[in-house]
C-alpha positions as CSV (number, residue, x, y, z in Angstrom):
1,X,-15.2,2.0,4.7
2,X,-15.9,4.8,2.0
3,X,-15.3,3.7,-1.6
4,X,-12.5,1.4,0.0
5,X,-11.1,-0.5,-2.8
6,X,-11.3,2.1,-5.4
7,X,-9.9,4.5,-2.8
8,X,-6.9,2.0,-2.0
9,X,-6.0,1.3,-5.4
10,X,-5.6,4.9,-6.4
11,X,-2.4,5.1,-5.0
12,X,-1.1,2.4,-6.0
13,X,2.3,2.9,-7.8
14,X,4.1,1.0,-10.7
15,X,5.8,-2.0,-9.2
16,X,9.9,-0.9,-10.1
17,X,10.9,-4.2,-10.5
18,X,14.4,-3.3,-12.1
19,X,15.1,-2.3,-7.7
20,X,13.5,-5.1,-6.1
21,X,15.9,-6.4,-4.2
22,X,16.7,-8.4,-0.7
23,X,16.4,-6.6,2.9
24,X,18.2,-7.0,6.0
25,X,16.2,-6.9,9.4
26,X,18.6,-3.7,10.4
27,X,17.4,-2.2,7.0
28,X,13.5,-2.9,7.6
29,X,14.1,-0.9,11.2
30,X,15.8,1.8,9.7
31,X,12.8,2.3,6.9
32,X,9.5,4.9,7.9
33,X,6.4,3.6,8.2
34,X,5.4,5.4,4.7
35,X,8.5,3.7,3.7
36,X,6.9,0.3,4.1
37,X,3.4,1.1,3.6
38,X,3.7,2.2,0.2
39,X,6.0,0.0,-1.1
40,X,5.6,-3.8,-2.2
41,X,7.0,-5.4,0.8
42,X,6.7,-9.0,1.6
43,X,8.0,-10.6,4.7
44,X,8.1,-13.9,5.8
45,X,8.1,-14.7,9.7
46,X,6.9,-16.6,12.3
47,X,5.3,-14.5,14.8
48,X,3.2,-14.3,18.0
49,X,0.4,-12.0,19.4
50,X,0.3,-11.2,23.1
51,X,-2.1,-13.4,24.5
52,X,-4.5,-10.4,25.8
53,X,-4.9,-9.6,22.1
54,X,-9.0,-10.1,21.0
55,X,-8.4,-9.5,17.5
56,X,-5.5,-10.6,16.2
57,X,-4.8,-9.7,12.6
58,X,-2.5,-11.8,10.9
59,X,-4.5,-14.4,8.2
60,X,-2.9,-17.9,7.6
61,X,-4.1,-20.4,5.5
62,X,-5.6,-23.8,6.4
63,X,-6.0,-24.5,2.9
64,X,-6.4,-22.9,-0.3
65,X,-9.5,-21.3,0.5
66,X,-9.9,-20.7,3.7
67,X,-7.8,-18.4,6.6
68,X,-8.0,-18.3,10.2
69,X,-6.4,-15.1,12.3
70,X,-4.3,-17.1,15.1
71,X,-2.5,-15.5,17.5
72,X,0.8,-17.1,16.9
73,X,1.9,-18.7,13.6
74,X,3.8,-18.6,10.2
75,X,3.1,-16.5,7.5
76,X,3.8,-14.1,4.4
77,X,2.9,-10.4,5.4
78,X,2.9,-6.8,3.5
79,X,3.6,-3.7,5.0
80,X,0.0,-2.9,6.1
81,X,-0.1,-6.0,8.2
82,X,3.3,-5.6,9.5
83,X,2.5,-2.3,10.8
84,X,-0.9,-3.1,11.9
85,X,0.6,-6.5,13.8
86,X,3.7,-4.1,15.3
87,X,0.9,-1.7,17.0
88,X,-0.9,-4.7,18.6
89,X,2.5,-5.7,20.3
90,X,3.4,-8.5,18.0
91,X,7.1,-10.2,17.8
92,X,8.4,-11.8,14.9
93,X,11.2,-14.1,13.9
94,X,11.6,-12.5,10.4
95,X,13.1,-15.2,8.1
96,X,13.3,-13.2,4.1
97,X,12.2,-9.6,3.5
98,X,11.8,-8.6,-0.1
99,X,10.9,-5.0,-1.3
100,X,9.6,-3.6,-4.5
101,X,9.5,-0.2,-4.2
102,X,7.0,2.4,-6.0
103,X,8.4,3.4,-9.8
104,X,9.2,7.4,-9.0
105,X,9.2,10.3,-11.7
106,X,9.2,14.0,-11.1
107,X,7.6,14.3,-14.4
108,X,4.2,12.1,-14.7
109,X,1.9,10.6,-12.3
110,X,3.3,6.8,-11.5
111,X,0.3,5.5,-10.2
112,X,-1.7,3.2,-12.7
113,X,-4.9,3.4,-11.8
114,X,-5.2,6.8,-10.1
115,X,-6.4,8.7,-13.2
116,X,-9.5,6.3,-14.2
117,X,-10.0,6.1,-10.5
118,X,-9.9,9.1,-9.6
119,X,-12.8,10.0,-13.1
120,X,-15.1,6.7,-11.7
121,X,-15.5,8.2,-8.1
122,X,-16.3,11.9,-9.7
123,X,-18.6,10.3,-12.0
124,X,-20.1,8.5,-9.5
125,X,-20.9,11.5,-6.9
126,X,-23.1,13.2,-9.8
127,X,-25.6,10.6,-9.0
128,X,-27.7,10.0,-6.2
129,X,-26.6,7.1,-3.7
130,X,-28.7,4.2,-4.5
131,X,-29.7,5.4,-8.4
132,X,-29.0,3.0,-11.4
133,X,-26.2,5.4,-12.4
134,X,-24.5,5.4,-9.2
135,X,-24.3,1.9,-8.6
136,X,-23.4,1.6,-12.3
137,X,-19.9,4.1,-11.3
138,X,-19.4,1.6,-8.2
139,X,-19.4,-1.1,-10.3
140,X,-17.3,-0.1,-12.6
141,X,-14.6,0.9,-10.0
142,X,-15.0,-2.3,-8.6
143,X,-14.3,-4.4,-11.6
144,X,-10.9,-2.8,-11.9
145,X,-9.9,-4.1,-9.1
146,X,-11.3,-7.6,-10.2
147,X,-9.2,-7.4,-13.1
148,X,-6.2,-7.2,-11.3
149,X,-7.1,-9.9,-8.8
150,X,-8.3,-12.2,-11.3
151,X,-6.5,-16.0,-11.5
152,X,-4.7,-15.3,-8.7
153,X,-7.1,-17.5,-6.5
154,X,-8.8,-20.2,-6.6
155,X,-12.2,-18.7,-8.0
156,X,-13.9,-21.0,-10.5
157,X,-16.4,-19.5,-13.0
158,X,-18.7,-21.5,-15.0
159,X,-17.8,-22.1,-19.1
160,X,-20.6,-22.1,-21.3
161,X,-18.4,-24.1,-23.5
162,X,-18.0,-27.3,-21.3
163,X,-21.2,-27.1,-19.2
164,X,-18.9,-27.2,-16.1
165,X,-16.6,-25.1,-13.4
166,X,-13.4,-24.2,-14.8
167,X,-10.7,-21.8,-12.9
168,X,-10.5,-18.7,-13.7
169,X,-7.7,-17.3,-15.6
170,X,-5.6,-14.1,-15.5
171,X,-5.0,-11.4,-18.0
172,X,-3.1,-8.7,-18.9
173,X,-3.8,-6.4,-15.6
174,X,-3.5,-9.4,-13.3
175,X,-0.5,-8.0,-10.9
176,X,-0.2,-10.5,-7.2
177,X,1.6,-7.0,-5.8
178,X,-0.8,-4.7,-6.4
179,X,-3.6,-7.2,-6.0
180,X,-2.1,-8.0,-2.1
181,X,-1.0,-4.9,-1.3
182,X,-4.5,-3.6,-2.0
183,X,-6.4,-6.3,-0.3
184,X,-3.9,-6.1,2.8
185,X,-4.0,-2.3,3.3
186,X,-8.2,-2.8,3.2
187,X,-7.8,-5.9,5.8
188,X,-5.0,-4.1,8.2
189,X,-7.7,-1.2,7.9
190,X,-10.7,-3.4,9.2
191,X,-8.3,-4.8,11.8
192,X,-7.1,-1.5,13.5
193,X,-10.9,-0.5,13.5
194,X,-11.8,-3.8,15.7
195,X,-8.1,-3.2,17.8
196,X,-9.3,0.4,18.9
197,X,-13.1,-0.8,19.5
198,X,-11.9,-3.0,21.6
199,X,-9.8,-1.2,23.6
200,X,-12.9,1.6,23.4
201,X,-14.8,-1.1,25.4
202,X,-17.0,-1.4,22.3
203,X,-19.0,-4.8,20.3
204,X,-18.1,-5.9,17.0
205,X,-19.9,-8.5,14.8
206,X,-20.1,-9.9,11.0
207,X,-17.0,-8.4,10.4
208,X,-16.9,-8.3,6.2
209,X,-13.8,-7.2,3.6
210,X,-14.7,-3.6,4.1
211,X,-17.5,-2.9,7.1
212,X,-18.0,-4.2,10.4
213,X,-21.6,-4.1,12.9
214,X,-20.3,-2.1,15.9
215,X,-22.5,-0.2,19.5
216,X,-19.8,2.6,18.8
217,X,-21.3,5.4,18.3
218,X,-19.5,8.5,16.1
219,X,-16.5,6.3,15.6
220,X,-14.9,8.0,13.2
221,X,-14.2,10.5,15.3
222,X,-12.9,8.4,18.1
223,X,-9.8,6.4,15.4
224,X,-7.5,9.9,15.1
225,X,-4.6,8.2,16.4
226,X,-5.0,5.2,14.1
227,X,-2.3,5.3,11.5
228,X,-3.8,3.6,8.6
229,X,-6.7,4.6,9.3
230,X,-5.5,8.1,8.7
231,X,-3.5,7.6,5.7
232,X,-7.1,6.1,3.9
233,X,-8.7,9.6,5.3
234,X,-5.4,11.4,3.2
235,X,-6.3,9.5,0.3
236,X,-10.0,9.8,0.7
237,X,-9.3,13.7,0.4
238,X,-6.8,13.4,-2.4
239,X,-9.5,11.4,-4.7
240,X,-12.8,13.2,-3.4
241,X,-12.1,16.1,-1.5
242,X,-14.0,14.5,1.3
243,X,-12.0,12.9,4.1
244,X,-14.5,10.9,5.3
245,X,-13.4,7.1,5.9
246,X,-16.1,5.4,7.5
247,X,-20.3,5.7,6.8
248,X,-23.1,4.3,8.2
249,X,-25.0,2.2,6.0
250,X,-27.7,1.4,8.5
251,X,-28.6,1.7,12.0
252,X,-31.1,0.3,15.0
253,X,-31.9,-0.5,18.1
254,X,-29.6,-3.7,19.7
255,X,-26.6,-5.2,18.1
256,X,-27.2,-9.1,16.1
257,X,-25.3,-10.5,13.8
């Protein structure tokens, strides 16, 4: 995916925590998909896969630090996945919604990070791919979104101090909503791309956060009717100009992981 996280968090909004509030499962029905993809949703359900389904998309825990994609199971879920999970043919027994929605204003742009963002990735294109400058822009981009993941897991660091691994702390942009809502749109991203190569007859292997090893060929071209997938192509136009989601970092002969 093109400049995913950077791209992601870009539209982002102010969590309006004065409205978060409860849902009903009538409500949840009634709301659009944009409704519930850009929004802070969270759901908890049980929920099963058909059993056809090669890649199912929903990641539980086993323990702390490691997740497993099962097709049936318990679990915590944004929009993203719920959406991506509905299109696969998933049911749920939802148990709790919660919704934080987007802080609005006519006046100002509500979106946090859309502004540095949106300056990093324009930086960035002045520079070559692959020169010390443009790697420097990617970097920069990409520690934003470390900032506001950071403490939230389990990630230990090592401390000068006491010559030993210590967990890493959070700080003042540390934010679990935006954090999961951008990790989740990037994941429910990479898991329509392996739904619809599937069903395109296709290979996939070493699947990573943001990039997959596929035998499609032009695939791009072959995801219009992926929804997610289309909304990252709307942002990738707002913040470049360029709608281009996905790009090939290499290519060969054969398919290995």
């Amino acid at each position: 995916m093109t400049s995913a996280y950077t791209t992601v968090m870009s539209m982002a909004g102010h969590p309006d925590y004065t409205n978060c509030r409860r849902l009903t499962n009538l409500e949840l029905e009634r709301m659009s998909r944009e409704e519930i993809l850009f929004s802070y949703l969270v759901i908890h359900t049980d929920f099963e896969f058909p059993c056809t389904t090669k890649y199912p998309s929903i990641p539980c825990f086993i323990d702390e630090n490691c997740t497993v994609y099962p097709l049936n199971g318990s679990c915590v879920l944004t929009g993203a996945e719920y959406l991506l999970a509905l299109s696969q043919g998933c049911k749920f027994r939802i148990l709790d919604i919660y919704i934080t929605p987007f802080k609005k204003s006519d006046f100002k742009n509500l979106k946090p990070f859309n502004s540095i963002l949106h300056l990093v990735q324009e930086q960035r294109r002045e520079h070559p791919k692959g020169s010390i400058s443009n790697m420097m822009y990617k970097e920069i981009g990409n520690s934003i979104y470390g900032s506001v993941v950071r403490g939230i897991g389990n990630k230990k660091k090592y401390d000068i101090k006491s010559k030993g691994s210590v967990r890493m702390q959070g700080d003042v942009l540390t934010n679990p909503l935006i954090a999961s809502w951008t990790t989740a749109f990037i994941r429910s991203i990479i898991g329509e791309c392996l739904h619809s190569i599937h069903k395109l007859g296709g290979l996939v292997v070493s699947v990573t956060t943001d990039g997959f090893i596929t035998d499609v060929e032009n695939l791009e071209g072959k995801l219009v009717n992926n929804y997610l997938f289309s909304e990252f192509k709307k942002i990738r136009q707002i913040l470049a100009c360029d709608n281009t989601g996905l790009e090939v970092k290499n290519s060969g002969r054969g398919i290995i992981a």
